[in-house]
Each structure stands twice: as C-alpha cells, then as structure tokens.
MDTraj code that builds the backbone (N, CA, C; nanometers):
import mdtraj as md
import numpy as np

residues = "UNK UNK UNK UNK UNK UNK UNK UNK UNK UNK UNK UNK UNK UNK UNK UNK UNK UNK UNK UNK UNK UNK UNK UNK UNK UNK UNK UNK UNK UNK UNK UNK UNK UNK UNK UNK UNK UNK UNK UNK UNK UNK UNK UNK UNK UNK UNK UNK UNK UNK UNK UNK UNK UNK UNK UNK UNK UNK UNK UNK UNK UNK UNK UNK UNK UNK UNK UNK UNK UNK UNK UNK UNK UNK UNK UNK UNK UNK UNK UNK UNK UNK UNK UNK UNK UNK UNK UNK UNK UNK UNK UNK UNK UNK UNK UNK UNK UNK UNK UNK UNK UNK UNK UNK UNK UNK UNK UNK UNK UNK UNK UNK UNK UNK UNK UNK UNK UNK UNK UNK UNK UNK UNK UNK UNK UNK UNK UNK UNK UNK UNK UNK UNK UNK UNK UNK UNK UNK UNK UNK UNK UNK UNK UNK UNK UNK UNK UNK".split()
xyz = np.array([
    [-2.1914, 2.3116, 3.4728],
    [-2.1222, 2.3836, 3.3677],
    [-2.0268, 2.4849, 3.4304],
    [-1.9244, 2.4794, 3.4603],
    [-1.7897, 2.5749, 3.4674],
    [-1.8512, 2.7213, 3.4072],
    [-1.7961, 2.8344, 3.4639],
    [-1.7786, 2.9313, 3.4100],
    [-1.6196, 3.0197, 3.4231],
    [-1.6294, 3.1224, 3.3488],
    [-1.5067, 3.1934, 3.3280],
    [-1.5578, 3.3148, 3.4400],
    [-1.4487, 3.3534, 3.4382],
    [-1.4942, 3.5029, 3.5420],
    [-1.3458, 3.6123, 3.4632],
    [-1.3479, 3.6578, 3.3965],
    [-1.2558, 3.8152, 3.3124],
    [-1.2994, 3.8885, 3.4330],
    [-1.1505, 3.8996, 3.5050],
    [-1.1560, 4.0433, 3.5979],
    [-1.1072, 4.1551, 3.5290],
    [-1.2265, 4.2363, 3.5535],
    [-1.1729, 4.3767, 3.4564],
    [-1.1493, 4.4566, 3.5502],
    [-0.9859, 4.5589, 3.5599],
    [-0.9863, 4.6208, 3.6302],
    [-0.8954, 4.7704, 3.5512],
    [-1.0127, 4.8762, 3.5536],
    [-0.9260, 4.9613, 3.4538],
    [-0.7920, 5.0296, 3.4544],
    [-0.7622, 5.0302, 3.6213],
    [-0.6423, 5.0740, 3.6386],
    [-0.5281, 5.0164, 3.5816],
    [-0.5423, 4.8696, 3.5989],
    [-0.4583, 4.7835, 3.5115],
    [-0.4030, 4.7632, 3.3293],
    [-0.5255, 4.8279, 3.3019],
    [-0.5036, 4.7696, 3.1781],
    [-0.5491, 4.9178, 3.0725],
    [-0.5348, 5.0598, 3.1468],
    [-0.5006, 5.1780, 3.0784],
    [-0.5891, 5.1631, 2.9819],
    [-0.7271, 5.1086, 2.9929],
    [-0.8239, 5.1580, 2.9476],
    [-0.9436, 5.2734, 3.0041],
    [-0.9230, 5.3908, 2.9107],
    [-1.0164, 5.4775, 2.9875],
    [-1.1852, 5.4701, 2.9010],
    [-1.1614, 5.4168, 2.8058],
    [-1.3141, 5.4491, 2.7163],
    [-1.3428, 5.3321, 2.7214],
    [-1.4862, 5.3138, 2.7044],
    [-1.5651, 5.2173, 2.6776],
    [-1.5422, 5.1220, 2.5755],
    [-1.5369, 4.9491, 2.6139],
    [-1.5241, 4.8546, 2.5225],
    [-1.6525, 4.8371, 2.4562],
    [-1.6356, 4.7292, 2.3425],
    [-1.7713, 4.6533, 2.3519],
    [-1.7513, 4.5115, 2.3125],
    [-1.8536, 4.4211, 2.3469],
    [-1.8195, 4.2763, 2.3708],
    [-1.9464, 4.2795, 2.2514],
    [-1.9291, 4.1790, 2.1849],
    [-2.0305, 4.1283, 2.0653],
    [-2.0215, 3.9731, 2.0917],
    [-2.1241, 3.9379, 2.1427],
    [-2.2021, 3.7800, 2.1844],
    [-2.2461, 3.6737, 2.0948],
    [-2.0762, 3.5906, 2.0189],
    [-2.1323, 3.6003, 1.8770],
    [-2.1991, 3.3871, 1.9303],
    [-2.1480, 3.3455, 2.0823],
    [-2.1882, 3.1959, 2.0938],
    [-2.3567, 3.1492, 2.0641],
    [-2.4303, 3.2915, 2.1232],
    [-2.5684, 3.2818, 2.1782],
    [-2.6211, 3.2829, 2.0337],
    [-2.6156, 3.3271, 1.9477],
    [-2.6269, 3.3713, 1.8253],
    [-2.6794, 3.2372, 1.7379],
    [-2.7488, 3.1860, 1.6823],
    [-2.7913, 3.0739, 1.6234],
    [-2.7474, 3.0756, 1.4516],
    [-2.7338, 3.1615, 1.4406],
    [-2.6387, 3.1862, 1.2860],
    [-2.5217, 3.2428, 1.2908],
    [-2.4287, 3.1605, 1.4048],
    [-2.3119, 3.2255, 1.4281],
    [-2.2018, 3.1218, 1.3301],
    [-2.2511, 3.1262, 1.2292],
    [-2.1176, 3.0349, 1.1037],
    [-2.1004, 3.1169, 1.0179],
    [-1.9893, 3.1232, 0.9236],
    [-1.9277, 3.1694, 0.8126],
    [-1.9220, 3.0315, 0.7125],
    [-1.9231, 3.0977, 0.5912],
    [-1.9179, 3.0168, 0.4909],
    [-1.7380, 2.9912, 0.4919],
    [-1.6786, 2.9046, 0.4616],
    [-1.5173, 2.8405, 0.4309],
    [-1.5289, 2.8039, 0.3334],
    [-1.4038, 2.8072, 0.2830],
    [-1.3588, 2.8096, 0.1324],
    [-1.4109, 2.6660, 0.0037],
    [-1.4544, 2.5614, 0.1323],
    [-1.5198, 2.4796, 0.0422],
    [-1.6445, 2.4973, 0.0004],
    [-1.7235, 2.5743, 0.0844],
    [-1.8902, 2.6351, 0.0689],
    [-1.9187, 2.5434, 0.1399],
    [-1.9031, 2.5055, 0.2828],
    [-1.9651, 2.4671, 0.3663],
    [-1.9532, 2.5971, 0.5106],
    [-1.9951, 2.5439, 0.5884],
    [-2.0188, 2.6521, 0.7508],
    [-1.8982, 2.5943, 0.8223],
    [-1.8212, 2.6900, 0.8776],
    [-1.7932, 2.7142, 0.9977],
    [-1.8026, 2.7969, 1.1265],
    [-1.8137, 2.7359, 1.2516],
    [-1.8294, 2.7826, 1.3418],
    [-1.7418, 2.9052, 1.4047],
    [-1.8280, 2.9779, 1.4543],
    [-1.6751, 3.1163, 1.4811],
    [-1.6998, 3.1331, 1.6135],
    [-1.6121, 3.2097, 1.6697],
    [-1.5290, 3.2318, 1.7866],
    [-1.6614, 3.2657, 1.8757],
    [-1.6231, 3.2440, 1.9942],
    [-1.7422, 3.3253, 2.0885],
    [-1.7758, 3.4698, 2.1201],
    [-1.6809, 3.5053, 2.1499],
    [-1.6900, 3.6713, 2.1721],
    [-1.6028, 3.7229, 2.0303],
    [-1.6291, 3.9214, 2.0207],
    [-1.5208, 3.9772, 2.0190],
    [-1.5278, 4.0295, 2.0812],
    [-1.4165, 4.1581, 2.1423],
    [-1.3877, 4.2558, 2.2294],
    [-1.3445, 4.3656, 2.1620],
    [-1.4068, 4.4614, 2.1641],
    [-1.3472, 4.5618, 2.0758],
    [-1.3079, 4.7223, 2.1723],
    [-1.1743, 4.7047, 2.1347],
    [-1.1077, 4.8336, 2.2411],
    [-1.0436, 4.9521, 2.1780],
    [-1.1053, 5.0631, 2.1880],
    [-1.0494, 5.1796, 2.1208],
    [-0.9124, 5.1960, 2.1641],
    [-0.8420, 5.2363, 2.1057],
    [-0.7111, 5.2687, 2.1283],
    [-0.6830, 5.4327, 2.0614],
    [-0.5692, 5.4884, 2.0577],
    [-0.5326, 5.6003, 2.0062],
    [-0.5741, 5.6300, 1.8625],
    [-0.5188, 5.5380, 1.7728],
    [-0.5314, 5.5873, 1.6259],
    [-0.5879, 5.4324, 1.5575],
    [-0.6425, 5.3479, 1.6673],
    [-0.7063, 5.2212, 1.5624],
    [-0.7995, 5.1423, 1.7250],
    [-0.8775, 5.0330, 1.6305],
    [-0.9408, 4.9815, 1.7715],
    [-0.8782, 4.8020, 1.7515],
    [-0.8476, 4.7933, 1.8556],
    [-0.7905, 4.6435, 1.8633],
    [-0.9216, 4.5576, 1.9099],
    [-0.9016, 4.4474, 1.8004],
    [-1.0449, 4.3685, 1.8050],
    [-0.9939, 4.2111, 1.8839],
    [-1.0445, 4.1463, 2.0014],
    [-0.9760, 4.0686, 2.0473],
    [-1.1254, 3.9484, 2.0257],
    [-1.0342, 3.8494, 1.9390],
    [-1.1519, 3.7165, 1.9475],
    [-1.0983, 3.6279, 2.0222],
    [-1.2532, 3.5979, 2.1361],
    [-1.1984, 3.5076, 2.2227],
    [-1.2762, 3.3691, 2.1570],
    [-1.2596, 3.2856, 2.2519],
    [-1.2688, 3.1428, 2.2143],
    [-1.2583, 3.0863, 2.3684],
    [-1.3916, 3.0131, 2.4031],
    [-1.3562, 2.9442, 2.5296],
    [-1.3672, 2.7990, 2.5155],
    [-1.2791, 2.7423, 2.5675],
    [-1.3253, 2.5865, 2.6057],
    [-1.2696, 2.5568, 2.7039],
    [-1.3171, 2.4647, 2.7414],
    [-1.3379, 2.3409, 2.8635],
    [-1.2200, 2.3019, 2.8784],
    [-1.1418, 2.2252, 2.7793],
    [-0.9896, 2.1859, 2.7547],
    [-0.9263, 2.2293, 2.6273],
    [-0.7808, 2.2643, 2.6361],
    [-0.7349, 2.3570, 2.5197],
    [-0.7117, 2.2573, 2.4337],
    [-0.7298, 2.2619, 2.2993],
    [-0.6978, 2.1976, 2.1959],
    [-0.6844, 2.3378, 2.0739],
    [-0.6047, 2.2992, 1.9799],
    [-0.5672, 2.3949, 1.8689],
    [-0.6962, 2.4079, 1.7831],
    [-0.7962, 2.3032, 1.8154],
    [-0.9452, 2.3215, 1.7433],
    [-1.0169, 2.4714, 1.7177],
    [-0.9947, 2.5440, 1.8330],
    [-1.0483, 2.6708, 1.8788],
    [-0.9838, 2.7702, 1.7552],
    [-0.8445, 2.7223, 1.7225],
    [-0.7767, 2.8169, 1.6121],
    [-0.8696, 2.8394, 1.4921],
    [-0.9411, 2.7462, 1.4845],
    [-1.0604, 2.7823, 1.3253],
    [-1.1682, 2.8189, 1.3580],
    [-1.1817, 2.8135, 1.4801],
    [-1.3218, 2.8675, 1.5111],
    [-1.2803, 3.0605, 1.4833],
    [-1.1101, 3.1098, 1.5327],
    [-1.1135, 3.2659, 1.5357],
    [-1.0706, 3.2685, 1.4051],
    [-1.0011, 3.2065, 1.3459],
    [-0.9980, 3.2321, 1.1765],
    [-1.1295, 3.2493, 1.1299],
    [-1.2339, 3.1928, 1.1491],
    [-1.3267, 3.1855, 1.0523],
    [-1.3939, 3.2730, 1.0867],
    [-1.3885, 3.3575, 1.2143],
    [-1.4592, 3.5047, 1.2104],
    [-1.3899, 3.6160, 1.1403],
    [-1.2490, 3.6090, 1.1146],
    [-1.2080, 3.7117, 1.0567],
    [-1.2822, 3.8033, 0.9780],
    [-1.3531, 3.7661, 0.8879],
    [-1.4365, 3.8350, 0.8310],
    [-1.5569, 3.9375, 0.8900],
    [-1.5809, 3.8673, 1.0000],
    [-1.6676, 3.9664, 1.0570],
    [-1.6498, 4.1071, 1.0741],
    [-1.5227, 4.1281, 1.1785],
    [-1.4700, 4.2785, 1.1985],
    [-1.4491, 4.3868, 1.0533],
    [-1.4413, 4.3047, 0.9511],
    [-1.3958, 4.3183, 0.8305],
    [-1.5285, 4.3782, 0.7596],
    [-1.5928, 4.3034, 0.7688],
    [-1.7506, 4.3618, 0.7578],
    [-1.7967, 4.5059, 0.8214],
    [-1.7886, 4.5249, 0.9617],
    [-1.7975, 4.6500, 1.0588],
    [-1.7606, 4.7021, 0.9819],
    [-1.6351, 4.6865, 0.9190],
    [-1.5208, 4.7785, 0.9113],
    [-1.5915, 4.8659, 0.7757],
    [-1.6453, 4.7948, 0.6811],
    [-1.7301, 4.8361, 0.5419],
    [-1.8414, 4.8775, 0.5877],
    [-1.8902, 4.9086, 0.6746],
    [-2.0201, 4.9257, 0.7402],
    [-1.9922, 5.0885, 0.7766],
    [-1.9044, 5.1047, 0.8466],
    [-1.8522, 5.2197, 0.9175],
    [-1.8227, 5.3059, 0.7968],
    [-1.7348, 5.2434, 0.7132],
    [-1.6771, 5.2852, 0.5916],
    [-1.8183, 5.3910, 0.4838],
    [-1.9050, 5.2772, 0.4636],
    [-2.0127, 5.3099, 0.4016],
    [-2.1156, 5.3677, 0.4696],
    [-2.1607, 5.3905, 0.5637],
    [-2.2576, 5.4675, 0.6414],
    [-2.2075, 5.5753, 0.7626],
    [-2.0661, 5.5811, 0.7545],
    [-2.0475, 5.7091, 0.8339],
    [-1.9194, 5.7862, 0.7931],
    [-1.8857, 5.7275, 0.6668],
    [-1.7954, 5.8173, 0.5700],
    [-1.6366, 5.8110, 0.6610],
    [-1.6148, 5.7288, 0.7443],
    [-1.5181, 5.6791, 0.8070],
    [-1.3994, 5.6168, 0.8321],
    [-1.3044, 5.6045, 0.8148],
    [-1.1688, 5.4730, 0.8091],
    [-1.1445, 5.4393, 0.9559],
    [-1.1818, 5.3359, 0.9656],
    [-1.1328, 5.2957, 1.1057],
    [-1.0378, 5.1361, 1.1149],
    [-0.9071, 5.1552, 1.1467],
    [-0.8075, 5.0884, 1.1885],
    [-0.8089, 4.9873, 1.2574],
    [-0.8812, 4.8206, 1.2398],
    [-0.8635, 4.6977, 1.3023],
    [-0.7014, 4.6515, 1.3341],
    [-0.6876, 4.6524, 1.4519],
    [-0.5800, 4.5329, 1.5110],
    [-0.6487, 4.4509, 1.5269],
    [-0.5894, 4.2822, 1.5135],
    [-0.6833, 4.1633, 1.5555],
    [-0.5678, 4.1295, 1.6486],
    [-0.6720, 4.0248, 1.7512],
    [-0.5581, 3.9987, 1.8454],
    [-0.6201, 3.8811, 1.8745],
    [-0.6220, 3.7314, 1.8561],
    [-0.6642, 3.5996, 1.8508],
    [-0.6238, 3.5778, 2.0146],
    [-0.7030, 3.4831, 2.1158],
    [-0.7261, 3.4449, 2.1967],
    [-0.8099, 3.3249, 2.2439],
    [-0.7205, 3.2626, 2.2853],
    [-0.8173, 3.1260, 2.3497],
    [-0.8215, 3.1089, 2.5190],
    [-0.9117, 3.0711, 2.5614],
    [-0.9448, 3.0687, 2.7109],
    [-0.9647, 2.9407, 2.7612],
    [-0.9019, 2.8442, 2.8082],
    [-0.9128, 2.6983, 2.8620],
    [-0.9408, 2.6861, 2.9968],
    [-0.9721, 2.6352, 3.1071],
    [-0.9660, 2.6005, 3.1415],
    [-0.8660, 2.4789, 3.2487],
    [-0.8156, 2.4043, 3.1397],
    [-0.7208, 2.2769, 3.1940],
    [-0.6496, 2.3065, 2.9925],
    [-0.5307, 2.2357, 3.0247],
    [-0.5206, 2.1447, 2.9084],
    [-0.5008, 2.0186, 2.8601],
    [-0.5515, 2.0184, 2.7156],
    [-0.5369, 1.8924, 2.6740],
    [-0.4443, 1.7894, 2.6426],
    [-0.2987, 1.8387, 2.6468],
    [-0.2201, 1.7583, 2.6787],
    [-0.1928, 1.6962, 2.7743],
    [-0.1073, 1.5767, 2.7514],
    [-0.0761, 1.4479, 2.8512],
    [0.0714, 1.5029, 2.9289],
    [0.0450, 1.5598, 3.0783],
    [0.1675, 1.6368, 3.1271],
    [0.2559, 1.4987, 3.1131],
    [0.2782, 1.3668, 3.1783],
    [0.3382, 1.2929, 3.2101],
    [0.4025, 1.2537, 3.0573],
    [0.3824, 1.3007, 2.9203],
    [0.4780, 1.2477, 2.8034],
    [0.5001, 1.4031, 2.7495],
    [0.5172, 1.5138, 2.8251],
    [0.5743, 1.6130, 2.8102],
    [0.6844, 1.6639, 2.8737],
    [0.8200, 1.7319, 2.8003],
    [0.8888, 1.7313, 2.9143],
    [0.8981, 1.8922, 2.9870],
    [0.8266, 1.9582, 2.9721],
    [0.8023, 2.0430, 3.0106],
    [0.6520, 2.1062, 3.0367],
    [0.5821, 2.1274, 3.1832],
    [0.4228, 2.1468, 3.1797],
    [0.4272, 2.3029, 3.0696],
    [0.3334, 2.3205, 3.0233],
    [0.3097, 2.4525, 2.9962],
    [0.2906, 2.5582, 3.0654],
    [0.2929, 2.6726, 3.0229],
    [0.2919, 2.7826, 3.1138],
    [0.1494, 2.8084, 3.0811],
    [0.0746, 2.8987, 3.2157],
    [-0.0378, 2.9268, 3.1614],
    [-0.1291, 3.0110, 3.1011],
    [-0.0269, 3.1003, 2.9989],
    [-0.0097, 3.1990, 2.9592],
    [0.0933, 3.1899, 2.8397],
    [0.0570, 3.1302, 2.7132],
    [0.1945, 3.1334, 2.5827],
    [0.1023, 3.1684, 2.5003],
    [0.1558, 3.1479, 2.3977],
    [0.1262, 3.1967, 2.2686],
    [0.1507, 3.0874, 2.1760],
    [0.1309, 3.0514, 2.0570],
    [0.0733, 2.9271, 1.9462],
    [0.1031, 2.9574, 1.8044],
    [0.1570, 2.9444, 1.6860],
    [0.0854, 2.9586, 1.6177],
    [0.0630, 2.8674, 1.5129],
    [-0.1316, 2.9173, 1.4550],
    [-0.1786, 2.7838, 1.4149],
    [-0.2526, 2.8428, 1.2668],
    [-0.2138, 2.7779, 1.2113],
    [-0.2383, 2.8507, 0.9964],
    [-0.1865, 3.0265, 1.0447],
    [-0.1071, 3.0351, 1.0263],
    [-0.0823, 3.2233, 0.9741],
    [-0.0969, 3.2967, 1.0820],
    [-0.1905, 3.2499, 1.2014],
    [-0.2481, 3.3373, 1.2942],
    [-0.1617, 3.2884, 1.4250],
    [-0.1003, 3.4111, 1.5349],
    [-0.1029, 3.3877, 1.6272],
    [-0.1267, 3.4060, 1.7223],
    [-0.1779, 3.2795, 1.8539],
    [-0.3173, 3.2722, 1.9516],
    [-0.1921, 3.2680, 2.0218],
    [-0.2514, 3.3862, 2.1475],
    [-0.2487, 3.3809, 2.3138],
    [-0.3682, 3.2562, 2.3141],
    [-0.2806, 3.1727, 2.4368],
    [-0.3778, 3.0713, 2.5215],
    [-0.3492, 3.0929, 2.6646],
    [-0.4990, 3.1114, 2.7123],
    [-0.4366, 3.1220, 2.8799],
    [-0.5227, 3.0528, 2.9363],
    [-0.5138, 2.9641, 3.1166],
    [-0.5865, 2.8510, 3.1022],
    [-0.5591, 2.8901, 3.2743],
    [-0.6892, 2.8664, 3.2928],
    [-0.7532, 2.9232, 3.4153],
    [-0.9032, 2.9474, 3.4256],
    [-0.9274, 2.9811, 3.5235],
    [-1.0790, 3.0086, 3.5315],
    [-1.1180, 3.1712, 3.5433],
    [-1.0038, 3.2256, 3.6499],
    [-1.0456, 3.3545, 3.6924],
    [-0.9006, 3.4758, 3.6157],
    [-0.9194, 3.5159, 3.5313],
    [-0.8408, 3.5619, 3.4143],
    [-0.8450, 3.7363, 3.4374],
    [-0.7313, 3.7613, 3.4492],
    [-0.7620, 3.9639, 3.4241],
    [-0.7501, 3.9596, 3.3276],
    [-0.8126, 4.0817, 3.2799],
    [-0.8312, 4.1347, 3.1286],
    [-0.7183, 4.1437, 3.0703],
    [-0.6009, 4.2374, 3.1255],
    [-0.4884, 4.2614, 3.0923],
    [-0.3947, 4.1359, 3.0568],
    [-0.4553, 4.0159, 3.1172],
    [-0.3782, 3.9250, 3.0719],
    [-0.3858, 3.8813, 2.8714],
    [-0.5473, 3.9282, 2.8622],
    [-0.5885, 3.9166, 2.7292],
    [-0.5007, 4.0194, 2.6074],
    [-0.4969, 4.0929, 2.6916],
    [-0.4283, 4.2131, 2.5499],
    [-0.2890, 4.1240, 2.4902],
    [-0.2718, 4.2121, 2.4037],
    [-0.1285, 4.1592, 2.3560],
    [-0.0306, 4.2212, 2.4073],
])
top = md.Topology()
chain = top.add_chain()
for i, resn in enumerate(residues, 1):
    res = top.add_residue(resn, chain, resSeq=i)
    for name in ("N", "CA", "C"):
        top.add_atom(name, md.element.get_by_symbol(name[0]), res)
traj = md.Trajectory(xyz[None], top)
C-alpha cells in the first residue's frame, strides 16, 4: 500500500498557530445522506487552519490514480464544516468564518498521456459541479503546495 508523506514546514507556509486534521477515512460512518436519500462517501481528511479573521477548511481526498470521482467524495462533506460551524455558533455564542478549499492528492494520473496533447502539470486546478479542486500528484507533497 503506497503512502503519502505532507511535508509540513512552518516557515514556508506562514503558519504560526496550530492546525487540526479531522480523520474522517478511519471513521466507519463516514457518509452523508445526497439528495436522493441514499449515502455518500466523503472526503478523507479536513484540515482546518486559523487564519486572521476566518479559518480555511481544506478537504483532502487521496487516491491511488486521479480521476474526477474524488470531486463527490469533497462535495458531499460540505456539510460537515457547516455543522462545526452551528456547533460553535450554539455552544460558545460564536461566529466563526469557513473558507473551503477542495483538494485532491494522486499519486499518478489517470489519463492516457500518449492521446493527450499536452502531459499535465502536477499541480492545476479542475472544476467539477460548482466546486473548484486543486489536484496535485505526487507522493511527497509540501503543505504549502495545498493552500490556495
């Protein structure tokens, strides 16, 4: 099984406070209900990074090979942060400011280089229903590459 390795390095990426990562793969009730009333599967991580006057919430998504599949897996968490967000709201008398920032993590991709006329870069951007995904495709990734 492949793994990812996120080099975090704070000098880089002008974070001075503490993130937090929420482990939503390990999770065995990690689905949302979709609009037909069936389950979908949601994103693997979030990342949540304080910033000045809001916290930018980054959903990642890893796979093996990139396909646009991963795009419904971070749509269909949307709701989650959204939730926090009423949580905070209602138990600590609070307003706190979500940025979302969609992210996918590959590995290789799934396109056929030889009927493309241009390889991809490994590092663009997508967009797929309304939302738009950074894809970056590698194994050993700085953080800073994740932000927007």
């Amino acid at each position: 099984m492949k793994e990812w390795k996120v080099i975090f390095d704070p000098a880089l990426t002008n974070i001075n406070r503490e993130i937090s990562i929420i482990d939503l793969h390990k999770n065995p009730h990690s689905n949302m209900i979709n609009e037909s009333g069936g389950y979908k599967k949601i994103c693997d991580y979030l990342i949540m990074v304080p910033q000045q006057t809001k916290v930018l919430v980054l959903f990642c998504e890893l796979k093996k090979t990139f396909s646009m599949k991963g795009g419904d897996q971070l749509k269909a968490t949307i709701p989650f942060p959204d939730y926090l967000q009423s949580l905070i709201r209602v138990h600590y008398e609070q307003k706190v400011h979500f940025k979302h920032h969609f992210v996918i993590l590959a590995h290789k991709n799934s396109l056929r280089l030889d009927k493309q006329d241009t390889r991809p870069s490994p590092v663009h951007e997508a967009n797929y229903k309304n939302i738009r995904i950074k894809v970056i495709l590698g194994e050993n990734i700085p953080f800073e590459k994740m932000m927007p």
